[in-house]
C-alpha positions as CSV (number, residue, x, y, z in Angstrom):
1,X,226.1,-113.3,-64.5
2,X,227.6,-112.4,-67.7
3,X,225.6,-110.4,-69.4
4,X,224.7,-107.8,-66.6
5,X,228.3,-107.1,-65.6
6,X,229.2,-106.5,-69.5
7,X,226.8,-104.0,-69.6
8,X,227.8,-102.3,-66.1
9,X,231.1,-102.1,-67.7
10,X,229.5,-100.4,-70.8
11,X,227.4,-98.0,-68.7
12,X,229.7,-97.3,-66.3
13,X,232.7,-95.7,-68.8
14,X,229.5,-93.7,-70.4
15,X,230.2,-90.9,-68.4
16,X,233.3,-90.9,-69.2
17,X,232.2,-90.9,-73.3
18,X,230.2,-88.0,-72.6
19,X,232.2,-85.8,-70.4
20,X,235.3,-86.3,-73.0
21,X,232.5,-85.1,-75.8
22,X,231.8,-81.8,-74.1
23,X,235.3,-81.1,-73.7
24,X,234.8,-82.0,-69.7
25,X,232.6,-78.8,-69.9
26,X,229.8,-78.6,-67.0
27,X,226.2,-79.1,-68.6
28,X,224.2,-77.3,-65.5
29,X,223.7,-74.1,-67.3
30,X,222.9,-75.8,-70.7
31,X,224.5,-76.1,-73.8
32,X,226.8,-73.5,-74.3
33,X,228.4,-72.1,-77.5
34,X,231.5,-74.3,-76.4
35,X,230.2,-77.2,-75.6
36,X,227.7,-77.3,-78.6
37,X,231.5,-76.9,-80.0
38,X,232.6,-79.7,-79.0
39,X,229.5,-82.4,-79.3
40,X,229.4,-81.4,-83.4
41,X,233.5,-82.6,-83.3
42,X,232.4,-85.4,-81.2
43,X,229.3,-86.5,-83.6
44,X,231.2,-85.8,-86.5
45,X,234.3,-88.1,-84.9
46,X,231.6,-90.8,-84.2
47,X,229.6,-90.2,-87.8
48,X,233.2,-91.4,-89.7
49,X,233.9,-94.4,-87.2
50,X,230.2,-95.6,-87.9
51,X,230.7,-95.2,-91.5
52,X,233.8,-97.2,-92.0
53,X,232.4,-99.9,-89.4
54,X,229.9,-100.7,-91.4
55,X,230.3,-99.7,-95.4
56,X,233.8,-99.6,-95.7
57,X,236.2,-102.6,-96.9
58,X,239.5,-104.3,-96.5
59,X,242.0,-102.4,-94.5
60,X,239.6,-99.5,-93.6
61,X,237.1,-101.7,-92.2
62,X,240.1,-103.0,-89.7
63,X,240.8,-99.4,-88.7
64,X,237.6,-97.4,-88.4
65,X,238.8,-96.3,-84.9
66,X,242.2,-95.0,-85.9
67,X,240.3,-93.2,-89.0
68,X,237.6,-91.8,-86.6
69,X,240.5,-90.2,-84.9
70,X,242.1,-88.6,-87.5
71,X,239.3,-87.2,-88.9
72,X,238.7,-85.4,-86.2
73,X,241.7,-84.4,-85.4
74,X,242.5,-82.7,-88.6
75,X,238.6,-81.1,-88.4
76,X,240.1,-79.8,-85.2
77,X,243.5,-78.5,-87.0
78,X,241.2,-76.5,-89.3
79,X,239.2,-75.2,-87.1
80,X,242.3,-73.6,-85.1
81,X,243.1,-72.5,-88.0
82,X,240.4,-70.7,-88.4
83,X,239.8,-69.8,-84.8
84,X,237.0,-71.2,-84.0
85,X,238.8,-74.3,-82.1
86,X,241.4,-74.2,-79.5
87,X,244.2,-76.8,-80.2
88,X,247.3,-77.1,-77.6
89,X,250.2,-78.1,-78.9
90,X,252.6,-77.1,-76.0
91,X,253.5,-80.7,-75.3
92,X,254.9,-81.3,-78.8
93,X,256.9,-78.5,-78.4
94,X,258.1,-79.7,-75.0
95,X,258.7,-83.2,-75.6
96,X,261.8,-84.5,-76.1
97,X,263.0,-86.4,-79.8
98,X,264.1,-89.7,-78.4
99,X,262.9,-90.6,-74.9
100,X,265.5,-92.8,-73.3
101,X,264.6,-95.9,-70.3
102,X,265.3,-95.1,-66.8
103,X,266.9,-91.6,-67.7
104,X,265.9,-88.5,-66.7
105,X,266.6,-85.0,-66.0
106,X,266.9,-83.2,-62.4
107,X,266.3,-79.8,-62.0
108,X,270.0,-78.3,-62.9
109,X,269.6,-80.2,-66.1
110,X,272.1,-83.3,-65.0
111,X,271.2,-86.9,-66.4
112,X,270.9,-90.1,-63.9
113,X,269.9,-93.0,-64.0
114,X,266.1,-94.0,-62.1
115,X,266.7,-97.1,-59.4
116,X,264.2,-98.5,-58.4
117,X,263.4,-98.3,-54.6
118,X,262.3,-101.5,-52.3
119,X,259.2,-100.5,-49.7
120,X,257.6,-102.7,-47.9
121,X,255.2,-100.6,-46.2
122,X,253.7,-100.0,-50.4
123,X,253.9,-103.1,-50.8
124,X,251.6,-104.0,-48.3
125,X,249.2,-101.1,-49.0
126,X,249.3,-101.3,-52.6
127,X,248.9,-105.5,-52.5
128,X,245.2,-105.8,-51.3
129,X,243.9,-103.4,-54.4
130,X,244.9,-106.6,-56.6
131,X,241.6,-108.4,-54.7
132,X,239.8,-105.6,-56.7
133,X,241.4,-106.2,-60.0
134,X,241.0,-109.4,-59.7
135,X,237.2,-109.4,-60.3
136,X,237.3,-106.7,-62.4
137,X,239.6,-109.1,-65.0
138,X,237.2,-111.7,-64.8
139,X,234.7,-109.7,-66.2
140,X,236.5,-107.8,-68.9
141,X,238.1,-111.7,-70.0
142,X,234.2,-113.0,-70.0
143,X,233.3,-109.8,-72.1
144,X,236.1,-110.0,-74.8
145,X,235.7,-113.9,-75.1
146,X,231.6,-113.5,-75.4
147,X,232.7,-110.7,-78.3
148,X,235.0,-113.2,-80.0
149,X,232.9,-116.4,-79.4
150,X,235.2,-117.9,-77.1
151,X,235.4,-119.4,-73.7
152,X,238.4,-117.7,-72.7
153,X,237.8,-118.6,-68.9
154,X,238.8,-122.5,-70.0
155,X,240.9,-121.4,-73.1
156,X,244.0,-120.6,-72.4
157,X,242.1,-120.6,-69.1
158,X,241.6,-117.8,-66.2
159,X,244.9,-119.2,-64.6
160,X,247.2,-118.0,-67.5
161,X,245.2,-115.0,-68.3
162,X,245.2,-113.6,-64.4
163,X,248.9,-114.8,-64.8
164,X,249.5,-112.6,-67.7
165,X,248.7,-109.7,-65.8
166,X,250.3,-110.5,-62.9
167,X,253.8,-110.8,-64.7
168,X,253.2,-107.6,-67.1
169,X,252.4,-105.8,-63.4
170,X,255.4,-107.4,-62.3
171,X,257.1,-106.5,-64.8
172,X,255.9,-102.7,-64.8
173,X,256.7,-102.1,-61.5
174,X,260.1,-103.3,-61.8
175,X,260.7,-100.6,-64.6
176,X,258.7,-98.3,-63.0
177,X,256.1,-98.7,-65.0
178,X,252.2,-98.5,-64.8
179,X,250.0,-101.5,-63.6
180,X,249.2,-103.8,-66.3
181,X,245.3,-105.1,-66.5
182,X,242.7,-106.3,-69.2
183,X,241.2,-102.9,-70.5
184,X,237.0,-102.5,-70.6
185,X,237.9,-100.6,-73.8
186,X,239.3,-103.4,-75.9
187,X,236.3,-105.0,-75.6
188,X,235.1,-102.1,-77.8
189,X,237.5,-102.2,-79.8
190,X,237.0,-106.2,-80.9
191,X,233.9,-105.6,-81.2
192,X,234.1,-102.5,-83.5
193,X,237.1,-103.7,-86.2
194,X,235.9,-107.6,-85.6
195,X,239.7,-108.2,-85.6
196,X,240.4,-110.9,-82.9
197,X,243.7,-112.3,-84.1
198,X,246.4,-112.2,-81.0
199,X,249.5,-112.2,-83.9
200,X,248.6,-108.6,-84.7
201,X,248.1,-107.9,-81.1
202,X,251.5,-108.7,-80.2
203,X,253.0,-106.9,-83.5
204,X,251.0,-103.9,-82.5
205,X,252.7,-104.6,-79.0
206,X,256.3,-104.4,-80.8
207,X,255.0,-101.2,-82.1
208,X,254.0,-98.9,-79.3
209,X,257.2,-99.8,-77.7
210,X,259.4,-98.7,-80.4
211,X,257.3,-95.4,-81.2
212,X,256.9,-94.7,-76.9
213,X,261.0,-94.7,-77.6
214,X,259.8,-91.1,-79.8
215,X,258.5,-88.3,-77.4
216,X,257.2,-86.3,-80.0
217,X,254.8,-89.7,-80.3
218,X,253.4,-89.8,-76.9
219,X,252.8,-86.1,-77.3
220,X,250.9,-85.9,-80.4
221,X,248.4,-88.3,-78.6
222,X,248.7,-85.9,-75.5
223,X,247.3,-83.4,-78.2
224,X,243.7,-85.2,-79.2
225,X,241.5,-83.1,-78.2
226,X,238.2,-84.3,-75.8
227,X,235.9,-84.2,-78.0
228,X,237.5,-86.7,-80.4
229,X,238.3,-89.1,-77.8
230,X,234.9,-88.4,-76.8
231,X,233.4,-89.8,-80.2
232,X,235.1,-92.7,-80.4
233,X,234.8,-93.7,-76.6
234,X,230.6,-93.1,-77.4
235,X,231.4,-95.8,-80.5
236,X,233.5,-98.2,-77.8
237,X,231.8,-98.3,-74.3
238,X,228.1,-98.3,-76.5
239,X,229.4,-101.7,-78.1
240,X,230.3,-103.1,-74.6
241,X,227.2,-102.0,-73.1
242,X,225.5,-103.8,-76.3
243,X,227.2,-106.7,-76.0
244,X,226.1,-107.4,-72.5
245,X,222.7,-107.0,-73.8
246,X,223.5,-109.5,-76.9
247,X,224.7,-111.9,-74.1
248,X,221.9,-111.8,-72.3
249,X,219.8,-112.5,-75.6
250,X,221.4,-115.4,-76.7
251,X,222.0,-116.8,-73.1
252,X,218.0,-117.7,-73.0
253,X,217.3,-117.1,-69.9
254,X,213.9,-117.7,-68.2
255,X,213.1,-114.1,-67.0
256,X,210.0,-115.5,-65.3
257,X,211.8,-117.6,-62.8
258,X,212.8,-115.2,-59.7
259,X,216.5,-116.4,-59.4
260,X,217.8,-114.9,-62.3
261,X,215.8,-111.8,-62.1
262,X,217.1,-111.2,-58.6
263,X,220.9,-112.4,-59.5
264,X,220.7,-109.8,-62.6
265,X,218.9,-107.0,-60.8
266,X,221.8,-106.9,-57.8
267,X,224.2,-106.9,-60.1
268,X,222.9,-103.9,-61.8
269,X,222.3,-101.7,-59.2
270,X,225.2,-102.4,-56.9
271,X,227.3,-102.2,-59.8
272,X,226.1,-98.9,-61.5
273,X,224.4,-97.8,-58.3
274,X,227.9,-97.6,-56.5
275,X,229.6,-96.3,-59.4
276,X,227.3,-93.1,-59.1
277,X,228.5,-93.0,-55.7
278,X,232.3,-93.3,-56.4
279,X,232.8,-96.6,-55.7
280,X,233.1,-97.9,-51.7
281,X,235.9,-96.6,-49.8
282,X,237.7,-98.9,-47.1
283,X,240.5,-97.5,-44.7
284,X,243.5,-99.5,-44.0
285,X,245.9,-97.8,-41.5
286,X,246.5,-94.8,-43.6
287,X,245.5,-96.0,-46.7
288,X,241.9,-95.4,-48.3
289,X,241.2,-98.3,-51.0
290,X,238.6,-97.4,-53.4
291,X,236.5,-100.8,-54.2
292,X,234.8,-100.3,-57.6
293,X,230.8,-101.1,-58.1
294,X,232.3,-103.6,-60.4
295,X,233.8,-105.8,-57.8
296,X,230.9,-105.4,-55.0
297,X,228.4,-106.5,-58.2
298,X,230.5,-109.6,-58.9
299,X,231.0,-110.5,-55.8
300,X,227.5,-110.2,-54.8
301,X,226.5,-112.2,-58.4
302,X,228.9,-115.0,-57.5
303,X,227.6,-115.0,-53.7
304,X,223.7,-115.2,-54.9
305,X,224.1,-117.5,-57.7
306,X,225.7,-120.3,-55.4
307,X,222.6,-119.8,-52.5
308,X,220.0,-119.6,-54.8
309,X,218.0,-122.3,-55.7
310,X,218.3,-123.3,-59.3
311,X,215.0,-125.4,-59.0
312,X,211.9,-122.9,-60.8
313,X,209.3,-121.5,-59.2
314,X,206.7,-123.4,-60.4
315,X,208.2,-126.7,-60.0
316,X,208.2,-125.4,-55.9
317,X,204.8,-124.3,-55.7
């Protein structure tokens, strides 16, 4: 089961790769002037990454992602300059220096402090989507341990990691944060800089809560434009896709006996197939709860690989 959800992940976010390249420009009436703009940013993003992934060393090898970006970004600061390139930098301008926790502004321009509000009612509506994550974290935590060469399902074992994000959610939502989850990117990301160590994780951690403390941080990153995100995202959600391939590889499996053919092919097309489709809407009351192909392919893997038999054909006939 592995293997195939990996690369649904992958081919899944590919859309999202691509769109981000064309500067979410619509290809129906071919490749316009703009978006053939924005694919030579987002090759020439991708061109760097691929470079330092594979013939630079030391520190530059660690970082080809974070180089990628730059690159581009600066090819897109010179070709504002020159006019050829539109770059935004509004948000800068409207962010503040030094974003203070759980203060904000109203409209007459008065500071108060944020409390955060008990509801049951989004409780109870928000609650079942966790059944959707759920699945979704086993698969990202079976990718990133394939990538590293670990079992991370039995070490530090699905418990603590499903309890990881369940407290960082918690957490969140207490500050009125986002939810927390196990990213499909990251995956891309390991397997891009190769660097698996959870020390610098947890530095890097320290980090991006100090600098979200600077506004003007969060907005420079508001100002990447789409086409460099769109190189580097070709780069990341590729490598996932790849790795699910590599995992079927090395996993052996006998292609010839119909189980694993059948378990693989479901997961494949429920999972990309409903993807295409948006994913499968279920109504609760008056709330809609979008189920991803993701979890209907896993669930359906799981279901199938416990009712088949694991006996081979030819040892039945």
């Amino acid at each position: 089961m592995t293997g195939p959800v990996i690369v649904v992940i992958g081919i899944n976010l590919a859309g999202t790769a691509l769109s981000d390249a064309t500067g979410n420009l619509s290809l129906a009436d071919g490749v316009t002037p703009a978006i053939a703009l924005n694919l030579g940013i987002a090759i020439f993003t991708l061109f760097v990454v691929i470079l330092c992934s594979i013939f630079a060393h030391g520190f530059f090898k660690l970082v080809p992602i974070l180089i990628g970006i730059a690159a581009g970004y600066i090819l897109c600061i010179v070709l504002g300059a020159l006019g050829i390139f539109h770059m935004d930098y509004s948000a800068i301008s409207a962010a503040s220096w030094i974003n203070i926790p759980f203060v904000t502004k109203d409209l007459n321009g008065v500071t108060f402090m944020s409390v955060p509000k008990f509801s049951l009612g989004a409780i109870l509506s928000i609650a079942p989507i966790a059944c959707v994550t759920f699945m979704e974290h086993i698969g990202d935590i079976t990718t990133n341990g394939t990538v590293v060469g670990k079992d991370f399902l039995k070490d530090p074992g699905l418990h603590r990691t499903l309890m990881g994000d369940g407290i960082a959610t918690l957490l969140a939502g207490l500050l009125g944060g986002p939810a927390n989850t196990t990213y499909s990117e990251n995956t891309g990301v390991l397997a891009t800089t190769k660097n698996y160590n959870p020390k610098l994780l947890r530095v890097t951690a320290v980090f991006a809560i100090i600098l979200g403390l600077f506004g003007k941080v969060g907005a420079i990153l508001q100002t990447i434009p789409g086409p460099v995100k769109g190189g580097v995202e070709i780069m990341l959600f590729g490598m996932i896709a790849a790795v699910g391939i590599r995992s079927l590889a090395e996993s052996n499996l006998d292609f010839t006996h119909s189980r694993n053919l059948t378990i693989v092919g479901l997961i494949l097309v429920f999972g990309l197939g409903l993807a295409q489709l948006g994913g499968l809407n279920v109504n609760i009351g008056s709330v809609t709860l979008n189920i991803s192909g993701l979890f209907i392919a896993v669930i359906i893997g799981v279901f199938m690989n416990l009712i088949l038999p694991e006996t081979p054909d030819t040892a039945r006939d």
